[in-house]
N, C-alpha and C positions, 0 to 999 in steps of 0.2 A: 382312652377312657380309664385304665386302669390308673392313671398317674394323678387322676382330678380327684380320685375318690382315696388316695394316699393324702391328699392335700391339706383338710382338718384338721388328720393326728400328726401330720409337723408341724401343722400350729400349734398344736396343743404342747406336743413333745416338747417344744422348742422354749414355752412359758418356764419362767425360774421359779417355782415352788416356794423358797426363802423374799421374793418380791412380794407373792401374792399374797403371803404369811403379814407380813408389815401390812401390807394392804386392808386384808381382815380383822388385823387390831387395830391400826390407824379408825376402820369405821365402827369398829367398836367401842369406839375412847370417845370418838364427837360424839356419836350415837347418846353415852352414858351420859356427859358431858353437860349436851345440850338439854337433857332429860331432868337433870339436877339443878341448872339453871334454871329452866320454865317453875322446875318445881318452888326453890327459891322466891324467885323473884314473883310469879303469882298467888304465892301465896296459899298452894293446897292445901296443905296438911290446916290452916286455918278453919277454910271453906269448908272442906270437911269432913274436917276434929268435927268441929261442932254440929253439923248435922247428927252424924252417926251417932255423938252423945247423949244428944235428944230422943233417939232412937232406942238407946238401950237403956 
């Protein structure tokens, strides 16, 4: 029993720190990436620029 409940923290232990690092900015960069595309390519800041113009 005691050696199943050791089991977790050597998974964990065992994780590379410097992988996981790449990993979180790898999905930070599509993340931003993808987000400036959509922005781009659909056209936001058009759709609404101009509303809120109207508005103020």
């Amino acid at each position: 029993m005691a050696g199943s409940q050791r089991e977790p923290w050597a998974s964990i232990s065992a994780l590379d720190l410097n992988t996981i690092g790449f990993f979180v900015v790898g999905i930070f960069l599509v993340t931003w990436l993808g987000s400036v595309a959509y922005w781009k390519l659909a056209k936001i800041e058009q759709l609404y620029g101009e509303a809120a113009a109207e508005k103020g």
